[in-house]
Backbone as a printed PyTorch tensor [residue, N CA C, xyz], in Angstrom:
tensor([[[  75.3330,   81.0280,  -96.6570],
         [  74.0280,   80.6490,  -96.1450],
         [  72.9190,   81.4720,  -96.7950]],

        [[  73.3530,   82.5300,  -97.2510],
         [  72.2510,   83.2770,  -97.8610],
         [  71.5740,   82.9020,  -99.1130]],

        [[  72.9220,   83.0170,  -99.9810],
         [  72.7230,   81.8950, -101.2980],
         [  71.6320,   80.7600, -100.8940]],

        [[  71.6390,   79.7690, -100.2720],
         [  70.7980,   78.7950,  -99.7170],
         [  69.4990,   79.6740,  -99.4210]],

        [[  69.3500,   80.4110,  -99.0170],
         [  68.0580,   80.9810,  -98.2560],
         [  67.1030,   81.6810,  -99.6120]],

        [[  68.0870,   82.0830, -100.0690],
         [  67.3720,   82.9920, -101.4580],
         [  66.8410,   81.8710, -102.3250]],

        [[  67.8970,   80.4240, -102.5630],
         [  67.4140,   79.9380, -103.4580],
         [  66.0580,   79.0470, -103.0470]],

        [[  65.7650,   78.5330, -101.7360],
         [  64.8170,   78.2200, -101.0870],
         [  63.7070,   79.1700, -101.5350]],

        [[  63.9810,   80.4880, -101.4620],
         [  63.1030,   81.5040, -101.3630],
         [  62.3950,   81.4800, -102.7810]],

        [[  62.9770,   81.6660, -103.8320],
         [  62.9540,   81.2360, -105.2680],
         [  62.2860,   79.7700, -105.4260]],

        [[  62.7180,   79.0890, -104.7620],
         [  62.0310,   77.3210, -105.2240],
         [  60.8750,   78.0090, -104.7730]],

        [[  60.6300,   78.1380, -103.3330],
         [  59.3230,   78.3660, -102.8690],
         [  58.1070,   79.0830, -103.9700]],

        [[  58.4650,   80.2960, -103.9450],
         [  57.9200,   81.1660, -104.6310],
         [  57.2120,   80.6070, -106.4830]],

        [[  58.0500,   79.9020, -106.7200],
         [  58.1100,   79.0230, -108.4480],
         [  56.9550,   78.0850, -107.8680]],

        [[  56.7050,   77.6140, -106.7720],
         [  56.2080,   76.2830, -106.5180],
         [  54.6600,   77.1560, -106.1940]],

        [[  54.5960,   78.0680, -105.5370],
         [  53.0260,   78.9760, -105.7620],
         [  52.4000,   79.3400, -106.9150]],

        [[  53.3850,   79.9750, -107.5930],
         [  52.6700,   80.0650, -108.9560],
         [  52.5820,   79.2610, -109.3980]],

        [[  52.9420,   77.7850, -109.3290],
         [  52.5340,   76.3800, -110.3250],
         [  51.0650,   76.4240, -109.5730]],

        [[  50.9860,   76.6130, -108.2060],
         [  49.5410,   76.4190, -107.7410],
         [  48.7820,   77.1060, -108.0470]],

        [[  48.6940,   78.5910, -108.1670],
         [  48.1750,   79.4560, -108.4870],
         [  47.3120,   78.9610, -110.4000]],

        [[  48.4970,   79.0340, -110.3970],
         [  48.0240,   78.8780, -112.1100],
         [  46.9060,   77.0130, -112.6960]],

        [[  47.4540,   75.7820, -111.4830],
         [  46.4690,   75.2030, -111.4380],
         [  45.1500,   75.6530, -111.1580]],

        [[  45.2650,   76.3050, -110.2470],
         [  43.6120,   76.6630, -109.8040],
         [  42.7510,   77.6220, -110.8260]],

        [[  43.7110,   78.0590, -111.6280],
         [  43.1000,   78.8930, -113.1810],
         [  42.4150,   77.8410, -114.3410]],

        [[  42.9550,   76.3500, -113.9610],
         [  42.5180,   75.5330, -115.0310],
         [  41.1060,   75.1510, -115.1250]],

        [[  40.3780,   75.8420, -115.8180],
         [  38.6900,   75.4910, -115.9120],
         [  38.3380,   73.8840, -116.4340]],

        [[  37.4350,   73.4420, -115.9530],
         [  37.1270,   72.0900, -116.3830],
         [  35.3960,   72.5590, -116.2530]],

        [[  35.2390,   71.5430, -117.2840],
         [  33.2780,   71.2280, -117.8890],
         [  32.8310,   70.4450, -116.5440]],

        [[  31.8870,   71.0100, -116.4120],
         [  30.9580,   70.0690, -115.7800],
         [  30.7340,   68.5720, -116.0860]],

        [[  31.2110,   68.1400, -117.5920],
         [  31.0460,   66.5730, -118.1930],
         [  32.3870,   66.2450, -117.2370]],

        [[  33.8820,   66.8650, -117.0360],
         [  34.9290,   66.3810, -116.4340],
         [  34.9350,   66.2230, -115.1200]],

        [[  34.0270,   66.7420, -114.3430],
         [  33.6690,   66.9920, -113.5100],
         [  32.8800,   65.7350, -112.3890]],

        [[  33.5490,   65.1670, -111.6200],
         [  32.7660,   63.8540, -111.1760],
         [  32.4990,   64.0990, -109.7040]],

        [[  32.8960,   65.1800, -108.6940],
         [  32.2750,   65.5280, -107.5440],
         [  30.9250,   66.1330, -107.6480]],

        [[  30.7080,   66.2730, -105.8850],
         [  29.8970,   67.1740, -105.9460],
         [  29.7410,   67.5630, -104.8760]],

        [[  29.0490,   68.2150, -103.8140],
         [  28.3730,   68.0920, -102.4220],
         [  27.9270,   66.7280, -101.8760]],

        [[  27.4160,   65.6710, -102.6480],
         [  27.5170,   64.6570, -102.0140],
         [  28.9850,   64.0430, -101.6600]],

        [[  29.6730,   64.6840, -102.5590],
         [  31.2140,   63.4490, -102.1240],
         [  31.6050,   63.8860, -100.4330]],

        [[  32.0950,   62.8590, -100.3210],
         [  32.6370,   62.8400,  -99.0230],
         [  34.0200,   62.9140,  -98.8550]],

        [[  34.6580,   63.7530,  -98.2290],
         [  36.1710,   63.8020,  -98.3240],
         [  36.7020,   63.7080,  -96.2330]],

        [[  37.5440,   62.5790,  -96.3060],
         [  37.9320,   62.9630,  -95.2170],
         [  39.6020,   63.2760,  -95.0220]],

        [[  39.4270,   64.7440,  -94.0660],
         [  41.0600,   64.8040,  -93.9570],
         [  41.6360,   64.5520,  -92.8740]],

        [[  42.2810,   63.5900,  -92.0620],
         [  43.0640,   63.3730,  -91.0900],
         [  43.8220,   64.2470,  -90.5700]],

        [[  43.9650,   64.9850,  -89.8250],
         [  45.1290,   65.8700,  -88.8230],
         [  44.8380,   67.3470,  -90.1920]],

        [[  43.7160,   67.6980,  -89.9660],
         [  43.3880,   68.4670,  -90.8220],
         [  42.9180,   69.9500,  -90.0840]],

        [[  43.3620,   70.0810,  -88.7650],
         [  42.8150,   71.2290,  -88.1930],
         [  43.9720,   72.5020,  -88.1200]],

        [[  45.0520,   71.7070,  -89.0060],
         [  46.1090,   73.5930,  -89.2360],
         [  46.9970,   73.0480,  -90.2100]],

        [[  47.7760,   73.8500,  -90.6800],
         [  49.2190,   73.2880,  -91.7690],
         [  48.2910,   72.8100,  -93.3170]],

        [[  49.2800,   71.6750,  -93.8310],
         [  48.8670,   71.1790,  -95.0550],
         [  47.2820,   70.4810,  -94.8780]],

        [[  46.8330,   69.7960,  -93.9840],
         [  45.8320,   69.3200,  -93.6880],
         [  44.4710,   70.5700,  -93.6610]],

        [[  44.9510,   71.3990,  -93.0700],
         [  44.0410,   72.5220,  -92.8340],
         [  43.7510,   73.1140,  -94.4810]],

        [[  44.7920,   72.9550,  -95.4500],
         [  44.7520,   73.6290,  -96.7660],
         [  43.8430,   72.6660,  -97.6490]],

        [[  44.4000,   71.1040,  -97.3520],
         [  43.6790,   70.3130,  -98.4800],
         [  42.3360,   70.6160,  -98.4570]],

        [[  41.9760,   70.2170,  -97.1140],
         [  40.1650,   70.9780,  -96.5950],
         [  39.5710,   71.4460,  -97.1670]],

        [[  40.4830,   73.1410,  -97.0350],
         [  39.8460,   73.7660,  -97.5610],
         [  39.7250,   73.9160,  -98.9180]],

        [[  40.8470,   73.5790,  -99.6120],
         [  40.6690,   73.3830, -101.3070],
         [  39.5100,   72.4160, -101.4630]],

        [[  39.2590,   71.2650, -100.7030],
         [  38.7310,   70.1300, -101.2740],
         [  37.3740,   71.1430, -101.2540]],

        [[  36.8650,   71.7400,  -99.9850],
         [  35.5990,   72.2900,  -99.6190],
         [  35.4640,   73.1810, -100.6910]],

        [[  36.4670,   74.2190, -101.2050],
         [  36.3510,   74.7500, -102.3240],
         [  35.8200,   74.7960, -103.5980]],

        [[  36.1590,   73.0500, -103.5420],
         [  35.5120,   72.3850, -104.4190],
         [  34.2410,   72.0660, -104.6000]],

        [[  33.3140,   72.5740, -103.3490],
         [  32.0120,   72.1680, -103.5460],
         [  31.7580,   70.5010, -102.7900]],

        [[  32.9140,   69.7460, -102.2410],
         [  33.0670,   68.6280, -101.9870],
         [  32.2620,   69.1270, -100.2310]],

        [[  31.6690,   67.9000,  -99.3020],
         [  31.5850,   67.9490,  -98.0230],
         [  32.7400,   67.6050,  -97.5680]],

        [[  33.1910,   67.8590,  -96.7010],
         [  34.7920,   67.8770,  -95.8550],
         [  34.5440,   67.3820,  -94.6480]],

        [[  35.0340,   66.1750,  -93.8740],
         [  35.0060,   65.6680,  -92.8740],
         [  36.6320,   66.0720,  -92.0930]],

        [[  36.9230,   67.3260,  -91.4940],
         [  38.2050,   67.4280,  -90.4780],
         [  38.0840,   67.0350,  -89.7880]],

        [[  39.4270,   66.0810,  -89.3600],
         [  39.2150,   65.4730,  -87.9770],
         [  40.8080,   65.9340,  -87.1630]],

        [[  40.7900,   66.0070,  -86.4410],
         [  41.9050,   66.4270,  -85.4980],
         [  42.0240,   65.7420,  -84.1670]],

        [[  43.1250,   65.6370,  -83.6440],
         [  43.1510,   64.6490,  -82.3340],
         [  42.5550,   65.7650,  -81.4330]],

        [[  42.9800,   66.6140,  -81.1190],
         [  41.8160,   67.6970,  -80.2230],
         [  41.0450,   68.4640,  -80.3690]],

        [[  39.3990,   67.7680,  -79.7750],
         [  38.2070,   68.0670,  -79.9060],
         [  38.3200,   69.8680,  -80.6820]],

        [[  38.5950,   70.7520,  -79.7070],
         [  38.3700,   71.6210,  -79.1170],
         [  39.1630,   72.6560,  -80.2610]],

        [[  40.6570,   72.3220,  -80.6980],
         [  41.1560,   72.9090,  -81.9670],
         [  40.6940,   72.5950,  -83.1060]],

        [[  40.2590,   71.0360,  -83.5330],
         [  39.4340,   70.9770,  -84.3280],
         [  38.0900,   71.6850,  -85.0610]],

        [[  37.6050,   72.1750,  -83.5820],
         [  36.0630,   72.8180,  -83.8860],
         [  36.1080,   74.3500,  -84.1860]],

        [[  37.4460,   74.6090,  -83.9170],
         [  37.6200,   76.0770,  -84.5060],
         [  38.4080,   76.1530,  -85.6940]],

        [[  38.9180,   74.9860,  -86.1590],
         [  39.3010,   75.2500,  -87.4760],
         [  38.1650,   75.1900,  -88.7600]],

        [[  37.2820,   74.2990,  -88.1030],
         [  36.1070,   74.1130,  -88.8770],
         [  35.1710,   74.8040,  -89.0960]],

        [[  35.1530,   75.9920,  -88.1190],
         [  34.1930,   77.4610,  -87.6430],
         [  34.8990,   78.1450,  -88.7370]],

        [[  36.4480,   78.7460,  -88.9040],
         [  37.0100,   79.1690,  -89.6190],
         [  36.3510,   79.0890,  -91.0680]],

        [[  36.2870,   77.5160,  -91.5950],
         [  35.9740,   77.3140,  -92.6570],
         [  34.6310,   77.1050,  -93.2590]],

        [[  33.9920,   77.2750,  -91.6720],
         [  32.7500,   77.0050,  -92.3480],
         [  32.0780,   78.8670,  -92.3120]],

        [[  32.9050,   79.5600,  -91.7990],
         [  32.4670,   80.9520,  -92.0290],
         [  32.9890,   81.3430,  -93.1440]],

        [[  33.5220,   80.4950,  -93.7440],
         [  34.3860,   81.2620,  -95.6390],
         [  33.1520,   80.4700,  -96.5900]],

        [[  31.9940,   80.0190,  -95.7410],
         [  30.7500,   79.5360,  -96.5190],
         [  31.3530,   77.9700,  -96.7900]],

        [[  32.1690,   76.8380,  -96.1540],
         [  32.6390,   75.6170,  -96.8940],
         [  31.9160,   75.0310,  -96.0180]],

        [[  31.7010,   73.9070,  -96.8410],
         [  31.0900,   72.8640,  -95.9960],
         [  31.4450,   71.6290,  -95.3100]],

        [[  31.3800,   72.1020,  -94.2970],
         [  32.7190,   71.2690,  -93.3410],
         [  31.9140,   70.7090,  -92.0970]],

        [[  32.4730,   69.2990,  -91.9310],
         [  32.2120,   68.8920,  -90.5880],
         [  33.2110,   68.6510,  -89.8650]],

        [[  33.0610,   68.0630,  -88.3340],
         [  34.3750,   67.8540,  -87.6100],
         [  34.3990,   67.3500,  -86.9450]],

        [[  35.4010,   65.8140,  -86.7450],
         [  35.0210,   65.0230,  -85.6370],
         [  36.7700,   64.6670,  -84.8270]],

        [[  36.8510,   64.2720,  -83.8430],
         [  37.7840,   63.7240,  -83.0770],
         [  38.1590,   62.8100,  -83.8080]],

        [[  39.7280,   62.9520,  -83.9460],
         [  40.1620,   61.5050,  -84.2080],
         [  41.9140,   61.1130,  -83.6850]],

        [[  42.3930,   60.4650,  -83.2480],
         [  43.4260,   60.2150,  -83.2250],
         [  44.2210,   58.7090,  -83.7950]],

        [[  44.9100,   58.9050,  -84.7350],
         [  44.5900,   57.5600,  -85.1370],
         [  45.8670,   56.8980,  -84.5850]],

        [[  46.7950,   57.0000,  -83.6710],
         [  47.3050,   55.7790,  -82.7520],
         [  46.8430,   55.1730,  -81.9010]],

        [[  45.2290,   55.4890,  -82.0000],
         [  44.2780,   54.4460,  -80.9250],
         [  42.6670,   54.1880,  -81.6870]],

        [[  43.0820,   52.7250,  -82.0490],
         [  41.8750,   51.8860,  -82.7080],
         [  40.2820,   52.1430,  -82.1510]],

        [[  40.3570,   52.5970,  -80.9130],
         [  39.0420,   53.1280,  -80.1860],
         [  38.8300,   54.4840,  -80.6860]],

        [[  39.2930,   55.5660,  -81.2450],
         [  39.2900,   56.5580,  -81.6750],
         [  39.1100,   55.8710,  -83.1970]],

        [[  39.8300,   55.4970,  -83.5880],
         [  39.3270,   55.0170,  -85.3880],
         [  37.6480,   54.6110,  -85.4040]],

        [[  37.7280,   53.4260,  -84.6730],
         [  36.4970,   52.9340,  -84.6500],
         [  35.4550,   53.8030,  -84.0240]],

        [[  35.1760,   54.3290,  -83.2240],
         [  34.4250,   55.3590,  -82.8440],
         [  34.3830,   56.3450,  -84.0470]],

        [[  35.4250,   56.7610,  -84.8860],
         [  35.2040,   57.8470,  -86.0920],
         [  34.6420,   56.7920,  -87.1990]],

        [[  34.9610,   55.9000,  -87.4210],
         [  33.9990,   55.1750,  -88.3890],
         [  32.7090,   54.3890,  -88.3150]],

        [[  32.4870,   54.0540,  -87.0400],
         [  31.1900,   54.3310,  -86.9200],
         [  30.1590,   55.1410,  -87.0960]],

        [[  30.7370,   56.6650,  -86.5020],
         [  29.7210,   58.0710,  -86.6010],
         [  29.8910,   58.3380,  -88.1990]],

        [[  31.0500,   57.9150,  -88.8800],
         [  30.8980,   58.2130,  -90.5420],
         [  29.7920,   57.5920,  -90.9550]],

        [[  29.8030,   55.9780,  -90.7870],
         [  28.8060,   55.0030,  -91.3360],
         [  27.1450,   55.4120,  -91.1030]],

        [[  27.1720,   55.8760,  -89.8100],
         [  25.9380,   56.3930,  -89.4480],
         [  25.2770,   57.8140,  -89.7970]],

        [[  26.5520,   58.7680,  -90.2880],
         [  26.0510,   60.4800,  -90.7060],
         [  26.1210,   60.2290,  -91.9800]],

        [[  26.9240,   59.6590,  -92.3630],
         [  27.3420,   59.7930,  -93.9800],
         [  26.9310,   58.5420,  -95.1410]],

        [[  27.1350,   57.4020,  -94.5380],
         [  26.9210,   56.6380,  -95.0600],
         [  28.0060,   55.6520,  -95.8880]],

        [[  29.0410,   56.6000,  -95.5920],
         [  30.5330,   55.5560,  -96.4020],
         [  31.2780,   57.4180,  -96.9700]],

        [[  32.3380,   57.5240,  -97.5680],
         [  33.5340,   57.9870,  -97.9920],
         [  33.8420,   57.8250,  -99.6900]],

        [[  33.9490,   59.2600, -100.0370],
         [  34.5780,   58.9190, -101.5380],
         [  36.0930,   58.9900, -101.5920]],

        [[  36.4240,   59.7930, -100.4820],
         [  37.9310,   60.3780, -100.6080],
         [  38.7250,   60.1100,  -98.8150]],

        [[  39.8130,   59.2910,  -99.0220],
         [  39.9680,   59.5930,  -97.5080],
         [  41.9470,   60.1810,  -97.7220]],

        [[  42.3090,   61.2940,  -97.5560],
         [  43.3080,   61.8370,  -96.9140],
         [  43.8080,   62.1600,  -95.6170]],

        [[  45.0920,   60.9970,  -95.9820],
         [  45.5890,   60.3850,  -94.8460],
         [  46.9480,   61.6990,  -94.4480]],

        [[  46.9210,   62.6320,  -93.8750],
         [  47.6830,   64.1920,  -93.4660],
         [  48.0210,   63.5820,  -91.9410]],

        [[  47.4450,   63.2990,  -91.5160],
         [  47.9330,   63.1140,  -90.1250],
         [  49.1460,   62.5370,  -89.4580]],

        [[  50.3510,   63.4160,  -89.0450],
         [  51.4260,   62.3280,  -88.9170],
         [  52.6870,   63.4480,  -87.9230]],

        [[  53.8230,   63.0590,  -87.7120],
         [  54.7920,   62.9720,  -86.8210],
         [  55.9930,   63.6610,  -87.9660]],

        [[  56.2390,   64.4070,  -87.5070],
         [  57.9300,   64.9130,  -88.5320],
         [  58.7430,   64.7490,  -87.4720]],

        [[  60.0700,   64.6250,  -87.9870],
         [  61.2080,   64.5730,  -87.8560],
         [  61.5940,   65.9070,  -86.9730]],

        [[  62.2290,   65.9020,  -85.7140],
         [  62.3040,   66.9680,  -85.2260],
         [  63.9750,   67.6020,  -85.1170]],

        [[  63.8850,   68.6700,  -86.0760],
         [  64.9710,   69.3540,  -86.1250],
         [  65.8400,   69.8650,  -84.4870]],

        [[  64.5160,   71.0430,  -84.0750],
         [  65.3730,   71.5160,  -83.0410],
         [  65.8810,   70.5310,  -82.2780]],

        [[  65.3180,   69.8290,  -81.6660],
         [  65.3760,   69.4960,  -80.0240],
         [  65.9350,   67.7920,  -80.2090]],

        [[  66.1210,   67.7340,  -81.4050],
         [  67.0480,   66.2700,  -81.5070],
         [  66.0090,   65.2880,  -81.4790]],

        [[  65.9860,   63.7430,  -81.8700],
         [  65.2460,   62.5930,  -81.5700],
         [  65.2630,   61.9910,  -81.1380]],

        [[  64.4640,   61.3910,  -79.6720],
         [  65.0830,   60.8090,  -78.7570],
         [  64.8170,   58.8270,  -79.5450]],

        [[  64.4330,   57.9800,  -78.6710],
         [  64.3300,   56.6090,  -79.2630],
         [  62.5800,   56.7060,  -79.0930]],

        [[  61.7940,   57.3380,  -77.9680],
         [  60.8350,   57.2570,  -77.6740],
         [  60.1120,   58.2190,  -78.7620]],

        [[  60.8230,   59.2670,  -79.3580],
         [  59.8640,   60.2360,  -80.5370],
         [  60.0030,   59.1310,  -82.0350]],

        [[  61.2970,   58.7270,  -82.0830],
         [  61.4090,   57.3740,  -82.7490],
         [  60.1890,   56.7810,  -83.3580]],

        [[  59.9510,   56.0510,  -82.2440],
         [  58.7050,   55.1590,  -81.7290],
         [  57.5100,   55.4370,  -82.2650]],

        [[  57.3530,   57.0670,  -81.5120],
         [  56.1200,   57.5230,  -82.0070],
         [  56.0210,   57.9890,  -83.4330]],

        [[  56.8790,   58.5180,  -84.1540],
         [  56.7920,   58.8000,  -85.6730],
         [  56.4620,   57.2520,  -86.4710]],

        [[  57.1460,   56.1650,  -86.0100],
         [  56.6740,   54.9110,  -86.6730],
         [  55.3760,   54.7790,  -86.2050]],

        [[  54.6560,   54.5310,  -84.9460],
         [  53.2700,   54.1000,  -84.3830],
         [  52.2650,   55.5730,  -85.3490]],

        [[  52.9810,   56.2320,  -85.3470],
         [  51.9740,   57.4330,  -85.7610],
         [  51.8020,   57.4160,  -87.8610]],

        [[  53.1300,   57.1630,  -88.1410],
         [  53.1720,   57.3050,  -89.6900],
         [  53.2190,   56.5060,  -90.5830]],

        [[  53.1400,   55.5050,  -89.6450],
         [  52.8960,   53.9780,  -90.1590],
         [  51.8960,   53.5080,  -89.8660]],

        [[  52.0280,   52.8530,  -88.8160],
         [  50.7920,   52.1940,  -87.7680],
         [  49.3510,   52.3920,  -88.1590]],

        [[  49.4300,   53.9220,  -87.3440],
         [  48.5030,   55.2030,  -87.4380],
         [  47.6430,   54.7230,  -88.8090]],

        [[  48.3300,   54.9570,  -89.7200],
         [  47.9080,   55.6530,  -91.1680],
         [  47.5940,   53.9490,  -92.1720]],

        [[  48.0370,   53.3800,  -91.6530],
         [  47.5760,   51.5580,  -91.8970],
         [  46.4430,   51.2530,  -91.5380]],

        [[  46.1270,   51.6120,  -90.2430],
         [  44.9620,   51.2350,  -89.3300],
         [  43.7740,   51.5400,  -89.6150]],

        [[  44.2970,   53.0460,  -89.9950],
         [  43.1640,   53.9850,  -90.6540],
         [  42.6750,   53.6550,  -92.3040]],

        [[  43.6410,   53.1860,  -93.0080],
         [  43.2110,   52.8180,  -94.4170],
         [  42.4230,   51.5490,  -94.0210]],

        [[  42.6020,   50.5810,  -93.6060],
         [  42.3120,   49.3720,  -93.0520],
         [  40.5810,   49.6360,  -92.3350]],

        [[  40.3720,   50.5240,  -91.6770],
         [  39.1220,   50.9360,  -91.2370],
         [  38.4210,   51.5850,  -92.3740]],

        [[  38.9460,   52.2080,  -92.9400],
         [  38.1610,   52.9960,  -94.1070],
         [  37.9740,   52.5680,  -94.8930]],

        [[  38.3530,   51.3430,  -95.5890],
         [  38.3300,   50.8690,  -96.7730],
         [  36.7910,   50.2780,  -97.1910]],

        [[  36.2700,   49.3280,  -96.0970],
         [  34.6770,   49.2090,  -96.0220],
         [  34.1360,   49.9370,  -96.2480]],

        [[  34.1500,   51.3960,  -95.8160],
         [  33.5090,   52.6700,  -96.0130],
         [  33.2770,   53.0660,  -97.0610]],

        [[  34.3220,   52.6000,  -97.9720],
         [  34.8340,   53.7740,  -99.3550],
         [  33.5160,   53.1080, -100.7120]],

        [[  32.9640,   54.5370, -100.8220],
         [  31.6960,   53.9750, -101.8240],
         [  32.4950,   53.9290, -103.2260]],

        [[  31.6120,   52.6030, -103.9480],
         [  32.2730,   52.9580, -105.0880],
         [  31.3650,   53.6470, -106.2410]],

        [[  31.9830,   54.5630, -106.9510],
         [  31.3760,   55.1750, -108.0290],
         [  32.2010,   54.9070, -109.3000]],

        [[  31.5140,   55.3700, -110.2070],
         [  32.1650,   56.0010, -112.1080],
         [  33.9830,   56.7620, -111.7110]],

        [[  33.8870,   56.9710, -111.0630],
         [  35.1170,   57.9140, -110.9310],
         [  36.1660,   57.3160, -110.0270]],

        [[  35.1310,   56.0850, -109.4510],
         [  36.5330,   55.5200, -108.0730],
         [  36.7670,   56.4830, -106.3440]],

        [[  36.8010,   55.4050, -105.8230],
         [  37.3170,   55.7100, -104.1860],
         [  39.0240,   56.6800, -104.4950]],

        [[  38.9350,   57.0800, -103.5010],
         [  40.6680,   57.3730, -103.4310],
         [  41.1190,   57.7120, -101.5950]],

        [[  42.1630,   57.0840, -102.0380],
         [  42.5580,   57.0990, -100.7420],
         [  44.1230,   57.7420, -101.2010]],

        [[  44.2240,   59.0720, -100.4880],
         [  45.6630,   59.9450, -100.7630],
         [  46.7420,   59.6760,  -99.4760]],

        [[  47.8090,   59.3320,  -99.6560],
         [  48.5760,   59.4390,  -98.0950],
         [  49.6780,   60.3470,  -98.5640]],

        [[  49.6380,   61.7380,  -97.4580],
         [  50.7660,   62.9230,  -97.3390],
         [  51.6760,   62.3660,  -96.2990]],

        [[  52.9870,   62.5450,  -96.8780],
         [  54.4410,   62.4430,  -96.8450],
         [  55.2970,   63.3630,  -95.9950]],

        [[  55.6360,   63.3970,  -95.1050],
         [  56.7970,   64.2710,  -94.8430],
         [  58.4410,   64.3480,  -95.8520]],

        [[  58.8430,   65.2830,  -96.0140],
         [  60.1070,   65.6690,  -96.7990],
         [  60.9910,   64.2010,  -96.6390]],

        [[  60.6410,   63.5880,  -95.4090],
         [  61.5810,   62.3260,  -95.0930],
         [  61.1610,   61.1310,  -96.0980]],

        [[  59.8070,   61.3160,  -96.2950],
         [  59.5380,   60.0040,  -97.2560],
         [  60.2680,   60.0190,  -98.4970]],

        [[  61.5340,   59.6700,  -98.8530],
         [  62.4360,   59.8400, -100.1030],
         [  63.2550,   58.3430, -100.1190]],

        [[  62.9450,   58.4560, -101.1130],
         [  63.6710,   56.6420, -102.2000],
         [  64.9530,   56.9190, -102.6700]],

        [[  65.9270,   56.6430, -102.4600],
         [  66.8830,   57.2010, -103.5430],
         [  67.7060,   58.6130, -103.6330]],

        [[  67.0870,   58.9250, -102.5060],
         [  67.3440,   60.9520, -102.6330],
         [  66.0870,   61.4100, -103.4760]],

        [[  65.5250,   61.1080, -103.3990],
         [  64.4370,   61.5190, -104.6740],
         [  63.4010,   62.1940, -103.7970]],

        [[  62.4710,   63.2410, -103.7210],
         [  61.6460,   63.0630, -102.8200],
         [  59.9980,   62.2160, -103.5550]],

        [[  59.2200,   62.0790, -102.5250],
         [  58.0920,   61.4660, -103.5590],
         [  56.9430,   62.1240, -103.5360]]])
């Protein structure tokens, strides 16, 4: 088991410095097609991978729309980031209920005006400890499917088009794999 743990430890570690060393790659301002106007939104973006894209995207000089299903954790992840100087907003969202979509794309249409980027993070894993019942089932499909359909489907009106193109990103859990392959 150790063997296993070390070599985890090793993948891990190889897989930072690939990041590390991306973020060293300088690009011109001509390559360069954001800005503070772009609009980025991240779904289930108030901790974990969601909480990171954020903040890279904000990094970027991009505006950052986090949204999180609770108000209240949301607004302190966004305090977080907006005290590292990023420019971040933050709204409620849960996207297994179309009244929560629509209510978040409305207040977009009306603050923002439409979306350059929408990342779709928000979702349901597979639960190791405590086993899967038929009802967590349920909810990983309504949530990682459904969810994340509903939401492209609402956003898509939104999405301005520019020189550089809309994008719409959807994050994967380890389970999303074809073949054994992961994607």
């Amino acid at each position: 088991m150790t063997g296993k743990k070390e070599k985890a430890s090793e993948k891990r570690e190889k897989r930072l410095q690939e990041i590390s060393l991306l973020r060293t790659i300088p690009y011109s301002d001509h390559q360069r097609w954001w800005s503070e106007e772009t609009i980025a939104v991240v779904t289930g973006a108030n901790r974990g991978i969601g909480f990171e894209i954020a903040k890279q995207l904000a990094g970027h000089g991009l505006t950052v729309i986090l949204t999180s299903r609770d108000t209240s954790v949301g607004i302190e992840a966004a305090k977080v980031l907006q005290e590292g100087g990023f420019n971040v907003d933050v709204h409620q969202l849960d996207i297994l209920h179309e009244e929560s979509i629509s209510e978040f794309t409305k207040w977009i249409k009306e603050k923002y005006d439409g979306v350059d980027i929408l990342v779709n993070n928000a979702g349901v894993n597979y639960n190791l400890v405590s086993g899967n019942s038929m009802e967590y089932a349920k909810q990983m499909i309504e949530t990682n499917y459904f969810g994340t359909k509903n939401m492209i489907k609402a956003m898509i009106p939104l999405m301005r088009p520019s020189a550089a193109g809309a994008r719409i990103v959807n994050v994967s859990s380890r389970l999303g794999k074809l073949n054994g392959r992961r994607s």
